[in-house]
N, C-alpha and C positions, 0 to 999 in steps of 0.2 A: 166371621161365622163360616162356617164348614158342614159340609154335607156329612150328614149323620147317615151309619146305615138305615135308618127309618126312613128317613128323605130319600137314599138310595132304593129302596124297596116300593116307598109309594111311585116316585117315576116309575121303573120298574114295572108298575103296572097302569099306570097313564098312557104308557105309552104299549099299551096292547090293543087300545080303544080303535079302532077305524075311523080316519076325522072325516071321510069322505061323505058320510052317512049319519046320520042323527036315529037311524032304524035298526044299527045293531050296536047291543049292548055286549055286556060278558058276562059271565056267571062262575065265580071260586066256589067250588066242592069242597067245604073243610075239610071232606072226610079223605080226598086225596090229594087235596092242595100243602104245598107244606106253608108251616106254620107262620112263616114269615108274612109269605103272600096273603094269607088268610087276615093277619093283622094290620099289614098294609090296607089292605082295602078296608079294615072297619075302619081304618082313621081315616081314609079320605072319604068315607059314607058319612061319619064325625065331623070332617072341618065341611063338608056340603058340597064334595065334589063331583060324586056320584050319587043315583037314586034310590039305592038297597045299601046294602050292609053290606051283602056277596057280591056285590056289582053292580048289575043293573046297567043305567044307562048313564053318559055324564050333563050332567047340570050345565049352565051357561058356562058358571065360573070354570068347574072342570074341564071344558072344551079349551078353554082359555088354557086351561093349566096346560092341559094334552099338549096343545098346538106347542108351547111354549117348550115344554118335556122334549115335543119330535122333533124340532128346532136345534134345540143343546144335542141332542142324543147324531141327528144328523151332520151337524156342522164338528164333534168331536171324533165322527169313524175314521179313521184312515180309510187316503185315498187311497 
């Protein structure tokens, strides 16, 4: 299995979340989000990783996902 750009897009925005804080959420702007991002986030509002549709907050699992997301996303930067 292989990262899809969907997979790629929902990380993508997993990992815009703040793990520090459980108090800020995000919010996509259809109206000037592009389209990708807009979709990404209704599928992970869809599999119940976040609490709206446009964002919101993330759920337990989502925190999970995040943590997991800033992890890969960390450990693959160049030093």
């Amino acid at each position: 299995m292989f990262y899809t750009q969907d997979i790629l897009e929902e990380l993508n925005v997993l990992v815009r979340y703040n793990l520090d804080t459980t108090l800020e959420g995000i919010k996509v702007h259809a109206s000037v989000a592009d389209v990708d991002v807009v979709s990404a986030t209704r599928r992970l509002f869809e599999k119940g990783l976040i609490t709206q549709v446009d964002g919101g907050y993330l759920t337990t699992m989502g925190h999970e996902a995040a943590e997991h997301a800033h992890a890969v996303l960390h450990l693959l930067q160049p030093a």
